[in-house]
matplotlib code that plots the C-alpha trace (Angstrom):
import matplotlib.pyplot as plt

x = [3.9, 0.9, -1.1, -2.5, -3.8, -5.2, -5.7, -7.7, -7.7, -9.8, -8.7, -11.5, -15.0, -13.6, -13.6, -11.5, -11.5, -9.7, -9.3, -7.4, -6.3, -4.7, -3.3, -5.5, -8.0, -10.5, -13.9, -14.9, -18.8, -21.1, -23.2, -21.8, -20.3, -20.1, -16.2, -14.9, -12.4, -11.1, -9.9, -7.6, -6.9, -5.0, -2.9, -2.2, -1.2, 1.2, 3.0, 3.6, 2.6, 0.1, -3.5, -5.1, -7.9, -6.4, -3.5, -3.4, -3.4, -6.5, -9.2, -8.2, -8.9, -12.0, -14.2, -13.7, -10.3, -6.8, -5.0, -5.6, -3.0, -3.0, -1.3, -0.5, 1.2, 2.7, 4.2, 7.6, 9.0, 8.0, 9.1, 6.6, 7.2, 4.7, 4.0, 2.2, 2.0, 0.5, -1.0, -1.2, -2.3, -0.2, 2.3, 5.2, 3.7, 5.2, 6.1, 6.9, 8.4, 7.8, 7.2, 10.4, 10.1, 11.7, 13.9, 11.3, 8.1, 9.7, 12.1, 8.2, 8.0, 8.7, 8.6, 5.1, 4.7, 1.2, -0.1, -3.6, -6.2, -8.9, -11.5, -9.2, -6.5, -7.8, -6.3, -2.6, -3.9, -6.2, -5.0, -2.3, 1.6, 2.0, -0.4, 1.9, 5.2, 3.6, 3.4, 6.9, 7.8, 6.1, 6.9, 10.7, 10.1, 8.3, 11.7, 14.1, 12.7, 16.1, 14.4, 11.6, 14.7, 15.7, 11.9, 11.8, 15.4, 13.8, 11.0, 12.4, 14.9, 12.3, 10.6, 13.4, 14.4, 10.7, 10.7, 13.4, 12.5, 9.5, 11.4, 13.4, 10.5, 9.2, 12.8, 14.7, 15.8, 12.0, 12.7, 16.4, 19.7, 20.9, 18.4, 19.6, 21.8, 21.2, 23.7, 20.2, 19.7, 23.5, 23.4, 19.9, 21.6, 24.8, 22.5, 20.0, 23.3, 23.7, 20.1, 20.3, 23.6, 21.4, 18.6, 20.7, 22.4, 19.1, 17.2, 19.6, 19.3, 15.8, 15.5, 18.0, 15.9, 12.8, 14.6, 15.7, 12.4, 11.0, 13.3, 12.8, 8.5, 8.6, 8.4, 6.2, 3.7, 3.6, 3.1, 0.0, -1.8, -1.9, -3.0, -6.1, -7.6, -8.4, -7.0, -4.1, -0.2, 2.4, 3.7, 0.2, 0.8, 4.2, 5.2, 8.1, 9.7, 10.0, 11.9, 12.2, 15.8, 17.7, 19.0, 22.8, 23.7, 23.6, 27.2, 28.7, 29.4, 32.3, 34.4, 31.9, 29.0, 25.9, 23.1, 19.6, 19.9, 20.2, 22.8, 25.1, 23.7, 26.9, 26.2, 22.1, 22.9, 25.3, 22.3, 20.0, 22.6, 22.9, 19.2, 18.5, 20.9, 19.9, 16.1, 17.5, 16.1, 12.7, 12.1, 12.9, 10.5, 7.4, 8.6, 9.2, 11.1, 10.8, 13.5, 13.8, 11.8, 8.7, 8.4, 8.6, 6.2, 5.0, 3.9, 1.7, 1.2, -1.5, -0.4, 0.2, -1.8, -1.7, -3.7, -5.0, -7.5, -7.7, -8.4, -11.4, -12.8, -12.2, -8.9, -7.7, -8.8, -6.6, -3.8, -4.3, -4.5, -1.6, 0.4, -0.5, -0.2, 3.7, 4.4, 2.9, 5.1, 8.2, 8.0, 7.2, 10.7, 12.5, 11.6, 8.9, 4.5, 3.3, 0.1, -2.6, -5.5, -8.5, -10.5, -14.3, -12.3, -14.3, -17.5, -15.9, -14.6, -16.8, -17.1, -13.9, -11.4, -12.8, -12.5, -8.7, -7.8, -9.0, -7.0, -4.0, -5.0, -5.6, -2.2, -0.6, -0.4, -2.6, -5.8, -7.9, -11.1, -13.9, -17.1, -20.8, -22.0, -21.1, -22.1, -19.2, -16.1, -15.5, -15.6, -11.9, -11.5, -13.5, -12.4, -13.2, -16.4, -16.7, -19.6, -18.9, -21.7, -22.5, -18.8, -18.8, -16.6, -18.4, -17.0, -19.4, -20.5]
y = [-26.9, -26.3, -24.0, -25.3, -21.8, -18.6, -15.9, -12.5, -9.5, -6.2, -7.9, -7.8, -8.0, -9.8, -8.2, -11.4, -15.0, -18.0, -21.5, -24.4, -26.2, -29.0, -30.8, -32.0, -30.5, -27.8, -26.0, -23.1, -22.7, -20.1, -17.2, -14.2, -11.5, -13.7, -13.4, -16.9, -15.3, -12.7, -15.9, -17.2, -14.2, -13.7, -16.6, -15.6, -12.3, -13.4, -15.7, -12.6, -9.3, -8.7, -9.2, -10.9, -8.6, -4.9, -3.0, -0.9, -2.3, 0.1, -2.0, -4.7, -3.5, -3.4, -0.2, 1.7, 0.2, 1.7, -1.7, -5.1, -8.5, -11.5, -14.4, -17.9, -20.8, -22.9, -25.9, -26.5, -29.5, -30.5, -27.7, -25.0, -20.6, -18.2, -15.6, -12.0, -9.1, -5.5, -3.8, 0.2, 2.1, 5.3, 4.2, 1.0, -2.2, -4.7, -8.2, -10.7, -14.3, -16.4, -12.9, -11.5, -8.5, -8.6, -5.0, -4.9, -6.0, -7.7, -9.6, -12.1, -12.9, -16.2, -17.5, -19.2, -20.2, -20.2, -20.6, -18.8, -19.5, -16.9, -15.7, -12.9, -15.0, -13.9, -10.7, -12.8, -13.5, -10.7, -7.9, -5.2, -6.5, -4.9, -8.1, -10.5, -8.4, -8.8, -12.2, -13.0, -10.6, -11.9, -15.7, -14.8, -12.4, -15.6, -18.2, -15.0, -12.5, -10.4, -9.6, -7.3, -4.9, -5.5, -4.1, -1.2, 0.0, -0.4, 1.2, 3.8, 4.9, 4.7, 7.3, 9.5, 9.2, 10.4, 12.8, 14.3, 13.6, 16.2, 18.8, 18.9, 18.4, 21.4, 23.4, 24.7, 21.2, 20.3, 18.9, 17.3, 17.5, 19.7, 22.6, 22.7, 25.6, 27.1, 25.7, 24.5, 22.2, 21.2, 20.2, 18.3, 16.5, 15.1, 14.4, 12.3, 10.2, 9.1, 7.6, 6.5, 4.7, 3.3, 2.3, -0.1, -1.3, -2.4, -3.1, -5.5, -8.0, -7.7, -8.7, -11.4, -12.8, -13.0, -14.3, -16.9, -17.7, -17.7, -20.5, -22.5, -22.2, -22.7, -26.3, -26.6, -24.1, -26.1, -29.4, -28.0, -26.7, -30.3, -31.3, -29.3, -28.7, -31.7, -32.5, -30.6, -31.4, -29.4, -27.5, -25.9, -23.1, -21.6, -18.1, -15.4, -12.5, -9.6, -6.9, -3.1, -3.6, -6.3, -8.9, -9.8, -13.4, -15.9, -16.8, -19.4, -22.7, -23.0, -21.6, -20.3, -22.4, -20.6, -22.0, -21.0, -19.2, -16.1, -13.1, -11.8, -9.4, -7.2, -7.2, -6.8, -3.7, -2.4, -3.4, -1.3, 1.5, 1.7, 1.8, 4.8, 6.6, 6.3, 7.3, 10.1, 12.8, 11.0, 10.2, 14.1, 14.9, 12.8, 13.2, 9.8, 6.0, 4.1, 1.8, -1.1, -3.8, -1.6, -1.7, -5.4, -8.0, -11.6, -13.0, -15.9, -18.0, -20.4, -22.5, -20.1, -17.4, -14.9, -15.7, -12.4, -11.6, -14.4, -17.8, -18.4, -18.0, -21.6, -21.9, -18.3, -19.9, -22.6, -21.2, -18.7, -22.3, -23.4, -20.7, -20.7, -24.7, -24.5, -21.9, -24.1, -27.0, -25.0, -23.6, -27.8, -28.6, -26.8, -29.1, -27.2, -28.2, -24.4, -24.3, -24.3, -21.6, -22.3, -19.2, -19.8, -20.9, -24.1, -22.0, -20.4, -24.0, -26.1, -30.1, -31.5, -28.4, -28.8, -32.5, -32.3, -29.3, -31.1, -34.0, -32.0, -30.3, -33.2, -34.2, -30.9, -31.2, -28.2, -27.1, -24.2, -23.7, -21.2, -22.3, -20.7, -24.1, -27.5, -29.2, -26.3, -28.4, -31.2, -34.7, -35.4, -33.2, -34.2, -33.1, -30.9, -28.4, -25.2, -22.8, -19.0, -17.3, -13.5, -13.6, -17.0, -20.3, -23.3, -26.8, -29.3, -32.3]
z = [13.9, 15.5, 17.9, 20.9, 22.5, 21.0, 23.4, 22.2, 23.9, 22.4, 18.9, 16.3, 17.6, 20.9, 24.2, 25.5, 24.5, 24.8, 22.8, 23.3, 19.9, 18.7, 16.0, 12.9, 11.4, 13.5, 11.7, 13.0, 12.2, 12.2, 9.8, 8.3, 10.7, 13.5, 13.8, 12.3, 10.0, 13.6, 14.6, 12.3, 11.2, 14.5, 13.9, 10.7, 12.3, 14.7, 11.8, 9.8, 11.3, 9.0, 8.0, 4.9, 4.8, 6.2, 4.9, 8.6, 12.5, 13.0, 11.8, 14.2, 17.3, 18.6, 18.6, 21.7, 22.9, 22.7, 21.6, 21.0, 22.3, 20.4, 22.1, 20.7, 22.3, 19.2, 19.4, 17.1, 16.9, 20.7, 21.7, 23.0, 23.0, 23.7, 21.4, 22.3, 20.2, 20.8, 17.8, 19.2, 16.0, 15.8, 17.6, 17.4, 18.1, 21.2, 21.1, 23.7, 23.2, 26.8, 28.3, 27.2, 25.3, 21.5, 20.5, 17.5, 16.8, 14.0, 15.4, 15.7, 11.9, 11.1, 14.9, 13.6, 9.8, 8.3, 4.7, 4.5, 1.4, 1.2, -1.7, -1.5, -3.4, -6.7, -7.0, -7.0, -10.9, -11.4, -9.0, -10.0, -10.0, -6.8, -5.1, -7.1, -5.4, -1.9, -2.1, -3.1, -0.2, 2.2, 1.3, 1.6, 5.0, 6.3, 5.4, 6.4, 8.7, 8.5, 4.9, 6.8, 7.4, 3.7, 2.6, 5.2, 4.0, 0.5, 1.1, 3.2, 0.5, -2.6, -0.2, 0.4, -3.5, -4.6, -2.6, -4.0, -7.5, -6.9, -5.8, -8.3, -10.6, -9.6, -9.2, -11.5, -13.0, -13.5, -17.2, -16.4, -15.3, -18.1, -17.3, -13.8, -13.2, -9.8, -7.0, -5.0, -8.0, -8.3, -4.6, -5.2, -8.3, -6.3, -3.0, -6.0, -7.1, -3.7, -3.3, -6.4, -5.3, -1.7, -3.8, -6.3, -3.5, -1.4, -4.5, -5.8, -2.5, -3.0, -6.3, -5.7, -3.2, -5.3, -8.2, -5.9, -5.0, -8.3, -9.2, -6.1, -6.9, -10.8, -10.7, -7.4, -9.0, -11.7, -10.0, -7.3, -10.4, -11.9, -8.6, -7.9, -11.8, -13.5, -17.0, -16.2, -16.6, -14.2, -17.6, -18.0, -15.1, -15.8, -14.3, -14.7, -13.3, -15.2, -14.0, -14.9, -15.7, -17.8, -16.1, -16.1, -16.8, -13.9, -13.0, -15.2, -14.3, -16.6, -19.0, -21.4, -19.8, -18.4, -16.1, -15.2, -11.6, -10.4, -11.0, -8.6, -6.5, -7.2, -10.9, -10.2, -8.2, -11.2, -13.8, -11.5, -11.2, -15.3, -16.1, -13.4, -14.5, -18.3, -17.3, -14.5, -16.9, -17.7, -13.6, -12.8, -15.3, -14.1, -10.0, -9.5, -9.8, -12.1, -12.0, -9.2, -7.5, -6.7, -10.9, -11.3, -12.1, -11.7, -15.3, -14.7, -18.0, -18.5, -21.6, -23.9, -23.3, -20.0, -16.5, -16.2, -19.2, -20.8, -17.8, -16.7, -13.1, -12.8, -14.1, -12.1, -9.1, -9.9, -10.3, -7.2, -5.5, -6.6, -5.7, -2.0, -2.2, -3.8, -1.3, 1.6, 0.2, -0.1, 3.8, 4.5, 2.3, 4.7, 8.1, 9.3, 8.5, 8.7, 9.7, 7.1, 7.1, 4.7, 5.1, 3.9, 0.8, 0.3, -0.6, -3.8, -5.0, -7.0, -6.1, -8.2, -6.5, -2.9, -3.0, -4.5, -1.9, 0.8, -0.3, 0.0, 3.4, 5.3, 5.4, 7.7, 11.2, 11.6, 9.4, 10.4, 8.7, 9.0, 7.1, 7.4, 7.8, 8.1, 4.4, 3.4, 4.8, 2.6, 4.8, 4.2, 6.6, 9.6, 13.1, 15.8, 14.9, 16.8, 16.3, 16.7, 17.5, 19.0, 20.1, 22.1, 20.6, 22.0, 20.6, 19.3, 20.5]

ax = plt.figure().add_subplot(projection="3d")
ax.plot(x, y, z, "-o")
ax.set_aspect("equal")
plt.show()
């Protein structure tokens, strides 16, 4: 997979520009604030709908225009589709596949498949849980883009639930059920057993689907960390998920015979179910959940001891490396080369890690990277040099 045309429109610092790619490996070169990252940022964009460096669509459209269109021609196994989105802050955003338009925006995830490393990547080891949730989530959005729907029910419901948690909070059930005595409350209590009811059912194909993935990455984790820090063996980096619930058994494989996998999402949902309604009285209390996947976590282990804490810049990087590398291999597992983003990355590595990344980078059909200049981008990784400059791309040579 690869993109052979990036057209911008009002997205970033560009009024309008336009690039023709191509397979291999292409640098984009230039100082600080030119707009190097803008660019394959906008790829990244259109892969997932979603920036690297934003949490809202405002920032990305340039100062003094109403919206911004990023359109990329990708190539997928010879066959070629045009893909256009629309980001209008405030309102829904539009996207078009050959000039078609799609119901939802959403329906563009996945259509393009990117792996993007950044400096950024260290808060997947040192950031809060809720960095290590978002990139499960997005990983499995990117392999099944029905799961978008899956996270806005999720999310929509957790909502709904808080909400309602407050209100009672601050009702005449504020310190649990057995205080609540007015038929308001009553009413609020039976109307809380039925989210509580929507939010172990969507919860539970959530957390299957991590699970899932956890499993699937384990060993792949293990195996990119031995790849990019030296000395190291692929049981050095080991990671697990821990959620706010226990976990019921995975389904046996025989009579009496268990095996490492995932539980049903039948008997997730009931796990979910039973731990809410034990801590009911405790979430009324404090106004909000605290049972389900929003409460989970991603333990990463480095030999014995914990990543965050205890590793050392070095070895956080890493491991932040070697997640993005097992998820880049997994998406490749599947029959498709996503396109691989290296986002002024090489800068933060020292010799040994650039060296051993680039190693690994030069074999995908498609390697962006942005560098602010060119003794940055390891020479494993030769190919076409553009400089970006005051908002011009000019090719080199």
């Amino acid at each position: 997979m690869h993109v052979a045309h990036l057209s911008l429109h009002d997205f970033r610092s560009y009024p309008h520009v336009e690039i023709a790619l191509r397979p291999g490996v292409t640098a984009f070169l230039g100082r600080n604030g030119q707009g190097k990252t803008n660019l394959v940022e906008a790829v990244d964009y259109v892969a997932r709908l979603a920036s690297h460096r934003v949490a809202s669509d405002a920032p990305l459209v340039r100062d003094g225009a109403e919206r911004a269109v990023v359109r990329a021609s990708v190539v997928r196994q010879d066959r070629q589709a045009l893909l256009e989105v629309e980001i209008n802050p405030g309102r829904s955003n539009r996207a078009r596949v050959n000039k078609s338009s799609l119901p939802r925006a959403a329906g563009l995830i996945g259509m393009a498949r990117t792996v993007l490393f950044s400096p950024d990547d260290l808060v997947l080891v040192k950031g809060d849980p809720s960095e290590r949730r978002r990139f499960l989530d997005e990983l499995i959005t990117l392999r099944a883009p029905r799961f978008a729907g899956v996270r806005a029910d999720y999310d929509r419901v957790l909502k709904q639930r808080n909400s309602l948690l407050k209100s009672l909070r601050h009702g005449s059930a504020r310190f649990g059920r057995q205080r609540a005595t007015g038929s308001g409350d009553e009413s609020a209590l039976s109307t809380l057993g039925v989210w509580n009811s929507h939010l172990a059912r969507t919860g539970a194909e959530l957390l299957e689907a991590r699970l899932g993935l956890v499993e699937e990455l384990r060993p792949l984790v293990g195996k990119a960390y031995e790849s990019v820090a030296r000395g190291a063996g692929s049981g050095d980096a080991t990671f697990s998920y821990k959620s706010s619930v226990e976990l019921p058994a995975a389904p046996s494989s025989g009579v009496g015979e268990y095996v490492a996998g995932v539980p049903d999402r039948s008997d997730l949902a009931q796990a979910i179910l039973g731990e809410i309604e034990r801590r009911t009285d405790e979430e009324i209390e404090r106004g909000v959940s605290l049972v389900g996947p929003h409460r989970d976590e991603l333990s990463l282990v480095l030999g014995r001891l914990p990543v965050k804490g205890y590793a050392s810049h070095g070895e956080s990087w890493s491991f932040a490396l070697a997640l993005r590398l097992a998820s880049y291999e997994l998406l490749r597992s599947e029959g498709d080369d996503p396109i691989l983003i290296l986002d002024d990355v090489f800068a933060e590595l020292d010799t040994d890690r650039r060296e051993r990344l680039a190693a690994i980078a030069v074999g995908a059909e498609q390697v962006l990277v942005t560098a602010a200049v060119p003794a940055d981008v390891p020479v494993e990784l030769a190919g076409v040099r553009m400089t970006v400059a005051e908002g011009a791309v000019t090719i080199d040579g």
